[in-house]
N, C-alpha and C positions, 0 to 999 in steps of 0.2 A: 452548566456544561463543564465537562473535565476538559484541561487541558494538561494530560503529564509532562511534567516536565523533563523526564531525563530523553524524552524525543525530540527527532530534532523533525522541520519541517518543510514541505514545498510550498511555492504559492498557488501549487493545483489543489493544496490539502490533501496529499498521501504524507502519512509519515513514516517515519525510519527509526527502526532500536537495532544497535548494535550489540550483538552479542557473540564476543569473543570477533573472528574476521566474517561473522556473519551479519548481514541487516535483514532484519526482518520487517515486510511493508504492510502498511493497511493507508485506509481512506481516517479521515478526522470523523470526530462525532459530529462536529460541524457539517461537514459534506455529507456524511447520510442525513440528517436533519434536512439540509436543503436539496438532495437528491426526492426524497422521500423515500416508501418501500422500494429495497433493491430488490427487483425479481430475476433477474441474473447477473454472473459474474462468469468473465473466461478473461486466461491468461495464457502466455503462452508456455512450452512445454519446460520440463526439467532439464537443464542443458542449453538452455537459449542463451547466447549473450544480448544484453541490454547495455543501451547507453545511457546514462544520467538525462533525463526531461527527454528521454522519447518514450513512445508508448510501448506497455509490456501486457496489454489485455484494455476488455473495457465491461463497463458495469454498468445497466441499465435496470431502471426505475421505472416504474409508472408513468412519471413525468417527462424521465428525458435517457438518452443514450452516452454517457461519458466515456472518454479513453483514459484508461490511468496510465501514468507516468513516472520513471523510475527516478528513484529519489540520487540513487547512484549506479555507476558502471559497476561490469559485472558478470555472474553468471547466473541463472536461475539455479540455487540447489533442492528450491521444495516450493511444492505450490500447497493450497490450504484446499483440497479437496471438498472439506466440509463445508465450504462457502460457496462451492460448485450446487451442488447437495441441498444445502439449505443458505441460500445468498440473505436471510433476512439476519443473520449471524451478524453481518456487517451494520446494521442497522442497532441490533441488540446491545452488544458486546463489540465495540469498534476495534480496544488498544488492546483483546483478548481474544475470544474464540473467531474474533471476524477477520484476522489479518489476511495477508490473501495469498504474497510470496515471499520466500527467501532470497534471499543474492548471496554470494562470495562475490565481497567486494573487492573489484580490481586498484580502487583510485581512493584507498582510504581517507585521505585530503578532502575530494567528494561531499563526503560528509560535515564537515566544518564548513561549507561553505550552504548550506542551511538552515534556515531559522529554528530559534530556540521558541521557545514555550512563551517568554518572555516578549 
């Protein structure tokens, strides 16, 4: 199982890559493994503000119904439509085509306060 390292992580297993003042979120390859097949995913809209470890959508599986949880404060600027579309993306491809949303992050700090790979 991958674990990249330049993300950083929750203990719900969503992670976080910064890019530039953006983070961009997904679930670990971990949690879809133990989720199983995701057969949907909603989030909420572009323009939402989010709080760090409060829910910003939820993902459900076969097995069970999860809320995901933002890694940091925020703003939604993009959500991953394709994972609306085809939720098994999350599953396939976790740290790439699965991601789910963006934030403009308000509490850059947020972020270092995160686990690493390690």
């Amino acid at each position: 199982m991958a674990i990249p390292v330049e993300l950083r992580y929750t203990k719900d297993h969503e992670w976080a890559r910064l890019e530039g003042s953006t983070v961009t979120v997904g679930i670990t390859e971990f949690a879809g493994q133990q989720l199983g097949d995701v057969v949907y995913v909603e989030f909420q809209p572009v323009g939402t503000t989010v709080t760090q470890h409060a829910p910003f959508g939820n993902i459900e599986s076969t097995k069970s119904v999860s809320e995901l949880m933002a890694p940091v404060s925020g703003t939604i600027t993009a959500g991953n439509e394709g994972v609306v579309d085809d939720p098994a993306a999350v599953n396939r491809d976790p740290y790439g085509a699965g991601w789910i949303i963006s934030i403009a992050a308000s509490a850059a700090g947020e972020l270092d306060e995160l686990m690493s790979a390690a």
